[in-house]
C-alpha positions as CSV (number, residue, x, y, z in Angstrom):
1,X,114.5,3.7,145.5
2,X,116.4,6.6,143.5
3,X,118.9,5.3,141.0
4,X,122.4,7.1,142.7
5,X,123.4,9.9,140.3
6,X,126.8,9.0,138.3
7,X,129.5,10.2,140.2
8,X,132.0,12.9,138.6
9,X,135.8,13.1,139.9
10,X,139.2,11.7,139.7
11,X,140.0,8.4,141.3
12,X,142.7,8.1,143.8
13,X,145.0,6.1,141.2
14,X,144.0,8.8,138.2
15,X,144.9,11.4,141.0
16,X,148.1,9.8,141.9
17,X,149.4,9.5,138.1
18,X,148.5,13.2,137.1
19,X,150.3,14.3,140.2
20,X,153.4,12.2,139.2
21,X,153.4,13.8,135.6
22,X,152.7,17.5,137.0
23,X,156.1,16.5,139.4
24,X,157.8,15.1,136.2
25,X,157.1,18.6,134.3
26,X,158.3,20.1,137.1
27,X,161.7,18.7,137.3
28,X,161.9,19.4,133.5
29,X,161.5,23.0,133.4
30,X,163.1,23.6,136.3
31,X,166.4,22.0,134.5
32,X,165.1,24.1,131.5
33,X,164.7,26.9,132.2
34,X,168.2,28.5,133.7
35,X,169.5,27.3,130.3
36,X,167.2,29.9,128.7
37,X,168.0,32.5,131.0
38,X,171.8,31.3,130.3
39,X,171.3,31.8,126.4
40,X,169.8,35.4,127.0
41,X,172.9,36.0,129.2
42,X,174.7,34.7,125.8
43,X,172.4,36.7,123.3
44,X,173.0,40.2,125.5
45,X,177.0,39.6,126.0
46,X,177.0,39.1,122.2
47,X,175.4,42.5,121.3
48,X,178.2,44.1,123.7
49,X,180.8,42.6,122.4
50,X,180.3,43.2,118.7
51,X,181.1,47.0,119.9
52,X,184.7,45.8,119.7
53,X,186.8,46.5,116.4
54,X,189.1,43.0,116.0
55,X,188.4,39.7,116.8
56,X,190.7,39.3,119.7
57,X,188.8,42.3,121.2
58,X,185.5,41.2,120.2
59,X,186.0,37.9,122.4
60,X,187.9,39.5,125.3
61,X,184.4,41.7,125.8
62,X,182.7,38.6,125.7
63,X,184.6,36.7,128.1
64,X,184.6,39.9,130.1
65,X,180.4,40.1,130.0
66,X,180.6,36.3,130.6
67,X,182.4,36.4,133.9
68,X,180.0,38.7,135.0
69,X,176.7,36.6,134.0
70,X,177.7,33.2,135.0
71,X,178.1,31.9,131.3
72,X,179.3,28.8,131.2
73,X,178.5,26.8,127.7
74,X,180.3,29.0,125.5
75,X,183.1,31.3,126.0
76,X,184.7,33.9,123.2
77,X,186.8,31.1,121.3
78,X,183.5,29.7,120.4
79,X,182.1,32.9,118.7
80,X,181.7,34.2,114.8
81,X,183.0,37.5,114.0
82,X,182.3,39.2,110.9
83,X,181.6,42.0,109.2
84,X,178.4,43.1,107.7
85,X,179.5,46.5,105.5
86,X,180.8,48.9,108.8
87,X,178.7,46.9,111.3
88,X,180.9,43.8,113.4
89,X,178.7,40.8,113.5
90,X,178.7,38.0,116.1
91,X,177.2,34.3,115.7
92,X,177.1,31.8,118.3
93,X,175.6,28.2,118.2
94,X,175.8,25.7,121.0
95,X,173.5,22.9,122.9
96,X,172.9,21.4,126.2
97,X,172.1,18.6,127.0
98,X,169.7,17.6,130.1
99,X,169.9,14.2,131.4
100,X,166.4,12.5,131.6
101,X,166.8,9.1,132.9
102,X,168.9,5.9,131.7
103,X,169.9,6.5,128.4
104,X,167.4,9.6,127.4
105,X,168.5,12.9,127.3
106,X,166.9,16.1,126.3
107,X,168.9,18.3,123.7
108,X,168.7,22.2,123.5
109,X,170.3,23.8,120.6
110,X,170.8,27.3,120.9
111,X,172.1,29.8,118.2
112,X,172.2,33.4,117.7
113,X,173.6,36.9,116.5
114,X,174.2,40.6,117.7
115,X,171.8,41.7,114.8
């Protein structure tokens, strides 16, 4: 008799844990992801609203752009205004936070400037 060649492949248990891990991932990013889309929302409103000359004007063009985009983590109170020579500059920091399970949460930590 032929020895039986050694058989290549996942088992169904290995099959059953990778699939729960790819689910796992999935869930992740897809809590991940809008707040990336949400801090490039943040990033763009910040270039537009460093066109403004004061600070009150400055956030009310944010807060305008932010209406429009669905921005919800950080509003014009929030922003840095300052002035670099003739140009207006606006910084902005913030984090989310994505609840995991139990106790365990993920942290993002955004920050930026209309540079």
């Amino acid at each position: 008799m032929k020895m039986k060649q050694q058989q290549r492949g996942l088992t169904f248990l290995g099959l059953l844990i990778v699939g729960i891990l790819l689910a796992f991932t999935g869930v992740i990013l897809a809590q991940v992801v809008p707040t990336y889309v949400e801090f490039m929302a943040v990033q763009k409103a910040a270039k537009k609203a460093a066109t403004g000359s004061t600070v009150s004007e400055v956030r009310g063009i944010f807060d305008k752009s932010a209406q429009v985009d669905n921005i919800n983590s950080i509003s014009g109170k929030d922003l840095e205004v300052g002035k670099e020579g003739d140009l207006v500059v606006v910084t902005f920091a913030y984090s989310r936070e994505i609840h995991l399970a139990g106790p365990a949460y993920l942290t993002m930590k955004y920050e930026g400037s209309s540079k």
